[in-house]
C-alpha positions as CSV (number, residue, x, y, z in Angstrom):
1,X,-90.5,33.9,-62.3
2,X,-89.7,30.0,-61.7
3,X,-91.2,27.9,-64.3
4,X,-93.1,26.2,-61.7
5,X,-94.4,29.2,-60.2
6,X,-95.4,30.3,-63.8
7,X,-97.8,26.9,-64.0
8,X,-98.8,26.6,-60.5
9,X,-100.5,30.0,-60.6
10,X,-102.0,29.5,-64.0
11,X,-105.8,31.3,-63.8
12,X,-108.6,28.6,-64.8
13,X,-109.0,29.8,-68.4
14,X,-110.2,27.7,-71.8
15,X,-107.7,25.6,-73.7
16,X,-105.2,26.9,-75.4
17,X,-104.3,26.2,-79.2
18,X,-102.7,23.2,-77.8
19,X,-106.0,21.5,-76.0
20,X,-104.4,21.6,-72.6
21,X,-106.4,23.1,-69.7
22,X,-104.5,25.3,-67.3
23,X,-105.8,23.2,-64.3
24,X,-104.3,20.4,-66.0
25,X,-101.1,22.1,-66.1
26,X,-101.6,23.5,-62.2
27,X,-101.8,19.9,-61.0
28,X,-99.3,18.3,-62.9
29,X,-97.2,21.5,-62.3
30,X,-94.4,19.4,-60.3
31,X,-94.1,17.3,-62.5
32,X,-94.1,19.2,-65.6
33,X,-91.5,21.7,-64.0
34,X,-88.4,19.5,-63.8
35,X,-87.8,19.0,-67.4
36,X,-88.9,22.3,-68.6
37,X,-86.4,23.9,-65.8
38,X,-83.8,21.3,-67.5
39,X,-84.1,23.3,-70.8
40,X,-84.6,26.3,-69.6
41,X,-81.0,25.7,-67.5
42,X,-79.1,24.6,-71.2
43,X,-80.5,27.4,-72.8
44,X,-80.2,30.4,-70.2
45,X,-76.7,29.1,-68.1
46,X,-78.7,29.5,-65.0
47,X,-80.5,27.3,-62.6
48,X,-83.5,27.7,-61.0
49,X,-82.7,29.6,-57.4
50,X,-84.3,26.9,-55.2
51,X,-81.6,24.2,-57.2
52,X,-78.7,27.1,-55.5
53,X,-80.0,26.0,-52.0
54,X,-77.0,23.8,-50.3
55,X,-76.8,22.4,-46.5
56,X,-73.7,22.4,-45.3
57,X,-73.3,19.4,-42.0
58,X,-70.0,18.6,-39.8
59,X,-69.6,14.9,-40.0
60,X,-66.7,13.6,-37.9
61,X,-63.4,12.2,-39.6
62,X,-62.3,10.5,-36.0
63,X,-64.6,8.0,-34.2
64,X,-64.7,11.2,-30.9
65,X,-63.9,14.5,-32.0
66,X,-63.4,16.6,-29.7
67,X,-61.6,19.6,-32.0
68,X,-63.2,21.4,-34.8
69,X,-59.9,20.2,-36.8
70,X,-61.5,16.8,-36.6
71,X,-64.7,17.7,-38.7
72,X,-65.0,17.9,-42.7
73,X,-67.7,20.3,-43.9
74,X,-70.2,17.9,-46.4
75,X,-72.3,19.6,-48.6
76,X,-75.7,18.5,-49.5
77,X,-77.0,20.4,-52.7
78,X,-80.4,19.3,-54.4
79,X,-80.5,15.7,-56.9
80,X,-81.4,17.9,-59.8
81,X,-79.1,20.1,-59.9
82,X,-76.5,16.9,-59.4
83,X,-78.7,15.7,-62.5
84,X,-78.0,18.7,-64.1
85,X,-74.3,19.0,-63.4
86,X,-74.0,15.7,-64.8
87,X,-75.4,15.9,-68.3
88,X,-73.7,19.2,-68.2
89,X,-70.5,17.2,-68.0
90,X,-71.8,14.5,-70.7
91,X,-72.1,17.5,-73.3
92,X,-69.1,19.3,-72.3
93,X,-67.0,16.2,-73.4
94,X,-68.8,14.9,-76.3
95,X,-68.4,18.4,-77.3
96,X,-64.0,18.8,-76.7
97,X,-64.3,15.0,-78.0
98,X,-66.1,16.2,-81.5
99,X,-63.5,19.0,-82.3
């Protein structure tokens, strides 16, 4: 289950051990998500399934295509899982750098 799924269905219970309510967590449950999926993404090597989710447009190379050769395929994935990709990179090389 998505760790935002996890909070958003939370049932309306007492505090835990920690003090936090689980409607606190429910509404702040966007929020809260994003960093937790971070971890969870270092931790597991996988991303959440929604982050997976690409859109694929034609935009044209020549000012009036009229041939498919004259389109290029751009792909337009999620900012957090550019985010991600990136501090992945960051640790990779200070990583190779350290050995």
């Amino acid at each position: 289950m998505e760790i935002f799924q996890i909070l958003d269905t939370l049932q309306p219970t007492a505090a835990g051990l920690d003090g936090i309510l689980a409607w606190f967590l429910r509404i702040g449950a966007p929020v809260f998500a994003v960093p937790l999926a971070f971890k969870q993404s270092m931790v597991e090597g996988a991303v959440p399934s929604q982050w997976r989710t690409a859109v694929i447009t034609l935009t044209a190379k020549v000012p009036k295509p009229t041939q498919a050769a004259h389109y290029t395929p751009i792909s337009i994935t999620l900012f957090l899982l550019q985010s991600l990709e990136a501090s992945l990179v960051d640790v990779l090389f200070l990583s190779v750098d350290q050995t």
